[in-house]
C-alpha positions as CSV (number, residue, x, y, z in Angstrom):
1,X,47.7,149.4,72.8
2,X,49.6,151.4,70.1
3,X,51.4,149.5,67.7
4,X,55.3,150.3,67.7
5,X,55.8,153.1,64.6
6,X,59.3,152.5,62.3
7,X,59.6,153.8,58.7
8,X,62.2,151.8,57.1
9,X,62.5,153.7,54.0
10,X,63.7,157.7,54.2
11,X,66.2,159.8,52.5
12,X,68.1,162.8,53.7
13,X,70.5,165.7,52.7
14,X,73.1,162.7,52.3
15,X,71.2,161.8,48.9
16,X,70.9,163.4,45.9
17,X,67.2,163.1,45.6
18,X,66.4,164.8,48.7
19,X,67.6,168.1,50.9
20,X,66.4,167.3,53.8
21,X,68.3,167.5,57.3
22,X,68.4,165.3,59.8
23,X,67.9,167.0,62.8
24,X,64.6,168.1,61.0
25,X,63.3,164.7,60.2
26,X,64.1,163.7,63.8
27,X,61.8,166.5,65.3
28,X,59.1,166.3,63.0
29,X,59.1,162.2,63.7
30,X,59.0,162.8,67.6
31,X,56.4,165.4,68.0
32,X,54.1,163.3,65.2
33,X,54.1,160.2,67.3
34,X,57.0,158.3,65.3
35,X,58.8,155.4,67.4
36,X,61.7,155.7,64.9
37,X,63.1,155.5,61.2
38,X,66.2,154.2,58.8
39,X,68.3,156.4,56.7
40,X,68.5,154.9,53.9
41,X,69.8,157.2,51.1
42,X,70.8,156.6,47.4
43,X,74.1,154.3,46.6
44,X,73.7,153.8,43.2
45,X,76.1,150.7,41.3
46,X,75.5,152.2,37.5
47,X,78.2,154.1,38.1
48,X,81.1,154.8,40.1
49,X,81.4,158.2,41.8
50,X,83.4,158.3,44.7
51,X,81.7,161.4,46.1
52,X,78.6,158.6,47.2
53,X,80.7,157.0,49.1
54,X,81.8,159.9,51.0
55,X,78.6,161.3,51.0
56,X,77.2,157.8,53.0
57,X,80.6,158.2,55.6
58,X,78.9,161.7,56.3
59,X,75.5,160.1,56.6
60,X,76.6,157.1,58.8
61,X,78.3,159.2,61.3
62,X,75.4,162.1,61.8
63,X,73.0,159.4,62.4
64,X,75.4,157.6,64.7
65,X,75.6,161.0,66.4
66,X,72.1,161.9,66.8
67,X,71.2,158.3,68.0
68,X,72.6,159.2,71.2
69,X,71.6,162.4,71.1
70,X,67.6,161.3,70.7
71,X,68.2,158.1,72.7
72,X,64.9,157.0,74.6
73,X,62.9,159.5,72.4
74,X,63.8,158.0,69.1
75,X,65.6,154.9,67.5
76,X,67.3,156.1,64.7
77,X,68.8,153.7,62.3
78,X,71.3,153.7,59.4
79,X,71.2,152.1,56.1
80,X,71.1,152.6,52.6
81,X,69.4,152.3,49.4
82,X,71.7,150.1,46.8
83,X,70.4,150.2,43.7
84,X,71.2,149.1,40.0
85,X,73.4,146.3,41.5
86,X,73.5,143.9,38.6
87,X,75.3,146.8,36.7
88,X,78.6,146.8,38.7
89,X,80.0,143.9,40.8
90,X,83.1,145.3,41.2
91,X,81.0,148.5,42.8
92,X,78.4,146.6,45.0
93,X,81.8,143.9,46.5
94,X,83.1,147.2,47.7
95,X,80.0,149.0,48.7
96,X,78.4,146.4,50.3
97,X,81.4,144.9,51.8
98,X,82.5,147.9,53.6
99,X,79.1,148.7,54.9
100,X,78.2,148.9,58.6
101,X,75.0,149.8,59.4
102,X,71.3,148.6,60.5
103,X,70.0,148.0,56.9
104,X,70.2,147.1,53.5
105,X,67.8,148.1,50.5
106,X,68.2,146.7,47.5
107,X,66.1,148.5,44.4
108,X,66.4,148.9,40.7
109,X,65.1,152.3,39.3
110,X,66.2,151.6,35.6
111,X,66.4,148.9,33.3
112,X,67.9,147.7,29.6
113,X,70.4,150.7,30.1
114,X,67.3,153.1,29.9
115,X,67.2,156.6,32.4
116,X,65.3,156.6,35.5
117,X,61.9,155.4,35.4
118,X,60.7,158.9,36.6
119,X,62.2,160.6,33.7
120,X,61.7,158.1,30.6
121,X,59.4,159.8,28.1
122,X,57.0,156.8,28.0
123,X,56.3,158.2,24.0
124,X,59.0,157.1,22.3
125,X,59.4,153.4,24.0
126,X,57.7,150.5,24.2
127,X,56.9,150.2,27.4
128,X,55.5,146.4,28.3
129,X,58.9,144.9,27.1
130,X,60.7,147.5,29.1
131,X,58.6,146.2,32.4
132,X,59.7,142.6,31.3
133,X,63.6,143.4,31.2
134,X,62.8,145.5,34.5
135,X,61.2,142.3,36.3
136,X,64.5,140.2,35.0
137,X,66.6,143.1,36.3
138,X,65.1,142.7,39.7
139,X,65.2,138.8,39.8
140,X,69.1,139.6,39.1
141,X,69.3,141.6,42.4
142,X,67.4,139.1,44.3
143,X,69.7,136.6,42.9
144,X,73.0,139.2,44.0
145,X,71.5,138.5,47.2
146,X,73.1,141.8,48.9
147,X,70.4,143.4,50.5
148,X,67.9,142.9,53.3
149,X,64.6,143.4,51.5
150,X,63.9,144.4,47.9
151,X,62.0,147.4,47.8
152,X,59.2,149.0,45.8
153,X,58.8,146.2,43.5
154,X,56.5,147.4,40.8
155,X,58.1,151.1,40.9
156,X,57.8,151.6,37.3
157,X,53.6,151.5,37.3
158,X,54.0,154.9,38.9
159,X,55.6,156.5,36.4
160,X,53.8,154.3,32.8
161,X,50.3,156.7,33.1
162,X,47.0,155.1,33.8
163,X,46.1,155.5,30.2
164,X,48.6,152.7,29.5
165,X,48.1,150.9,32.3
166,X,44.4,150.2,32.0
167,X,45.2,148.1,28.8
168,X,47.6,146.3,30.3
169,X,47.5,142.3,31.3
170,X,49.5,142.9,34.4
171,X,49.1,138.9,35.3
172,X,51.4,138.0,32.6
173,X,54.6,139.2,34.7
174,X,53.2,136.7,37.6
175,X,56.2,133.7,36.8
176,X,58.9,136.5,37.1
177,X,57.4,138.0,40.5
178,X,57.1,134.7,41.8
179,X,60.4,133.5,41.3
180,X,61.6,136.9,42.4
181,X,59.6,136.4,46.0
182,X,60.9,132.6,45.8
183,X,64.3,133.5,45.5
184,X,63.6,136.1,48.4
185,X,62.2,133.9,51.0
186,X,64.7,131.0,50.2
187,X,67.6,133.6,50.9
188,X,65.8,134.5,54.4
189,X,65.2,138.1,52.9
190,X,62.2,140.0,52.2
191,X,59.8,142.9,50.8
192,X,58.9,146.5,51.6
193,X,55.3,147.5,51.4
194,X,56.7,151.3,50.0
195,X,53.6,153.3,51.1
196,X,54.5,156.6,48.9
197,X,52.2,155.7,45.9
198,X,49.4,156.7,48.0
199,X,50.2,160.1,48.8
200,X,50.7,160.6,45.1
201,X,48.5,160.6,41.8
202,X,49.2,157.0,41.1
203,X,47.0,156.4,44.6
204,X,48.8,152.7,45.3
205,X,51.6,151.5,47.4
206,X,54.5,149.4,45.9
207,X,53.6,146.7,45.3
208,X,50.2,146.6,46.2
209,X,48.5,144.3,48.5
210,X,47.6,141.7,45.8
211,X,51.6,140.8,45.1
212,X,52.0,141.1,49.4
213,X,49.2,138.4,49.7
214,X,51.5,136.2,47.0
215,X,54.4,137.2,48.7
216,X,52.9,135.7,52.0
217,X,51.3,132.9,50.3
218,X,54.6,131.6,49.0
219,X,55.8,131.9,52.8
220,X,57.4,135.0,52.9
221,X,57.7,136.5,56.5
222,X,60.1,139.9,56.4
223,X,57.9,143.2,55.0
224,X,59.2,146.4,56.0
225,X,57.1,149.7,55.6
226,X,58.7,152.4,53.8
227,X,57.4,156.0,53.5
228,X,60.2,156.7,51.0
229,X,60.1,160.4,52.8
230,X,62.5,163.2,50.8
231,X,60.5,165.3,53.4
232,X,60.3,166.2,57.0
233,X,56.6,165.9,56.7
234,X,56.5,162.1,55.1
235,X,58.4,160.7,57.7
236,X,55.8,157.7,59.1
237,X,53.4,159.4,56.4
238,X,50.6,156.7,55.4
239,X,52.2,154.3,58.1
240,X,48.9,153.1,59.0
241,X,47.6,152.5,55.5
242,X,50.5,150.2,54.9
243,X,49.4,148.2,58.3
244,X,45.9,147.7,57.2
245,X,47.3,146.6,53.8
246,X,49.7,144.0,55.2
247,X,46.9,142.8,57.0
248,X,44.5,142.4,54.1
249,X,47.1,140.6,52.3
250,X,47.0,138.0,55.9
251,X,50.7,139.4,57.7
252,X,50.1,140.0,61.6
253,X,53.1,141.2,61.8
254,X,55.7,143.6,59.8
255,X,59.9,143.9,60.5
256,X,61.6,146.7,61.1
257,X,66.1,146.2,61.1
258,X,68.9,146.9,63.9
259,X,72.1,145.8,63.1
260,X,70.8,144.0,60.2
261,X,68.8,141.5,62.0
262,X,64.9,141.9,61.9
263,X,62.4,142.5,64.2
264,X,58.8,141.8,64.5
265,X,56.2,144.1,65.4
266,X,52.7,142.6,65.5
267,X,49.9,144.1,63.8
């Protein structure tokens, strides 16, 4: 029996990484097989621009418009991507506060203050202590606690090379993922497996199976799986790579969110 298909993890015109409509991203997820899919575009707390807000209203009520529209073909969901939230209380209270929707990311692309890991030239830092202050960063956001999973915990391996990579101890950053997935599961929330590292040069999901198995270990229960699509075409892409990975890492199950609760699909 097929296995019931949700990518928790898309972007659309609504976000400023991404130009893709809507009504697109539903078609292409219909006729590929694609039980459904969460909007879940950028709401970033490093800075306040109204226009976000706005931009989310829009979101919110074209989804909630073309859930009816698809209903019985497609479950449609809407959330959102909050990221950077230890920079701005005052920004996530209101963000989060006045959100209503099926579910919550929280992320952190940045850290120490520094750009976007995808456009840091990696030359003229010193990376390793960067990944440190990024780890702490994260922990923060677990510790904010307003989210329903954390996602692509490890994003900024994607970006560091392999060059610098391969002569890296990554195990030294184990304490601080750890008590980030401790304070996770002791808050009842949980982790994406972000499957768009495979579909790129860097060739591994985020995080990769190794930190899913620890999540697991430790007791952890909610993984969504997130294409991270800014493209018709990725919507559900690598969906079953990110099953066999969750269960490698022992999971017979993965979550998918309506109306911020989570459901079970099993594996």
């Amino acid at each position: 029996m097929r296995s019931f298909v949700f990518d928790s993890h898309t972007h659309s015109q609504y976000s400023p990484d991404a130009d893709t409509d809507l009504r697109e991203m539903c078609e292409y997820a219909i006729a590929h097989g694609i039980d459904g899919f969460c909007v879940t575009d950028h709401c970033d707390c490093n800075h306040d621009r109204p226009e976000q807000e706005a931009r989310m209203a829009a979101c919110r009520q074209e989804v909630k418009q073309l859930r009816e529209e698809y209903r019985g073909r497609l479950l449609l969901c809407y959330g959102m991507e909050l990221a950077q939230q230890n920079f701005d209380p005052a920004i996530v209270a209101r963000i989060y506060g006045s959100f209503e929707g099926d579910f919550m990311i929280g992320s952190m692309h940045r850290a120490d203050n520094q750009p976007d890991f995808s456009v840091i030239d990696f030359s003229t830092i010193e990376f390793e202590p960067l990944l440190e202050k990024y780890y702490h960063e994260l922990l923060e956001t677990a510790q904010i606690n307003k989210l329903d999973i954390l996602a692509h915990i490890t994003y900024p391996l994607r970006y560091a090379g392999a060059e610098r990579l391969a002569g890296m101890d990554l195990h030294k950053y184990d304490d601080i993922t750890d008590e980030i997935f401790r304070t996770l599961i002791q808050n009842g929330k949980g982790i994406e497996i972000n499957v768009s590292g495979l579909r790129q040069p860097y060739g591994k999901p985020f995080p990769t199976g190794e930190y899913l198995k620890r999540f697991h270990d430790l007791g952890g229960e909610i993984v969504t799986i997130g294409s991270d699509a800014h493209f018709p075409q990725h919507v559900g892409a690598n969906f079953a790579d990110g099953v066999a990975i969750l269960k490698a890492a022992g999971f017979d199950h993965y979550c998918y969110f309506v109306e911020r609760k989570p459901r079970y699909v099993d594996i």
